[in-house]
C-alpha positions in Angstrom: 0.0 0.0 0.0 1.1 3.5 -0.8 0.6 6.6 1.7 0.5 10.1 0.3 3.2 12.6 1.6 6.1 10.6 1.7 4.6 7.4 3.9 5.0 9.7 7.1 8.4 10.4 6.7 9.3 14.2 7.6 11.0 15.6 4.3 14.7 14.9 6.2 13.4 11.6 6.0 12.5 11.5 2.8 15.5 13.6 1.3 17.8 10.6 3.0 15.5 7.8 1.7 16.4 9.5 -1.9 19.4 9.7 -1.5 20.1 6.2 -0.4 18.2 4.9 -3.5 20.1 7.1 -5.9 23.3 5.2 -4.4 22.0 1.9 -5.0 21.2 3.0 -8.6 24.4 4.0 -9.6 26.0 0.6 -8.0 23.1 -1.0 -9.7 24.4 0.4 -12.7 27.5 -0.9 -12.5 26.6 -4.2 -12.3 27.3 -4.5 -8.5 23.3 -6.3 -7.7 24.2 -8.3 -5.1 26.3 -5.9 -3.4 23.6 -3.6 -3.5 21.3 -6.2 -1.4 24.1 -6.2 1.1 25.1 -2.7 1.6 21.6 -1.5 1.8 20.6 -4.2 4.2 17.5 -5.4 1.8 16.5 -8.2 -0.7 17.8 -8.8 -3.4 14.2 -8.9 -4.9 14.2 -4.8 -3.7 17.5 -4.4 -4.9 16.4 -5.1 -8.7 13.1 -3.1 -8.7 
């Protein structure tokens, strides 16, 4: 399920939650998948999406 306004974060929240994903992009990117899993402390199903 989706919540409007960020899922309750507070727009600190938010801005570090983006900034996180734009990490795991870029090592995404670069062919680094599983790492990505580790380092971000998620699945590796999450890590693809």
């Amino acid at each position: 399920m989706r919540y409007a306004h960020g899922g309750g974060l507070s727009a600190k929240e938010r801005e570090r939650r983006e900034r996180l994903r734009l990490q795991a992009v870029k090592l995404f990117a670069q062919g680094v998948s599983p790492e990505v899993a580790r380092r971000f402390r998620i699945t590796r199903m999450s890590a693809s999406r």
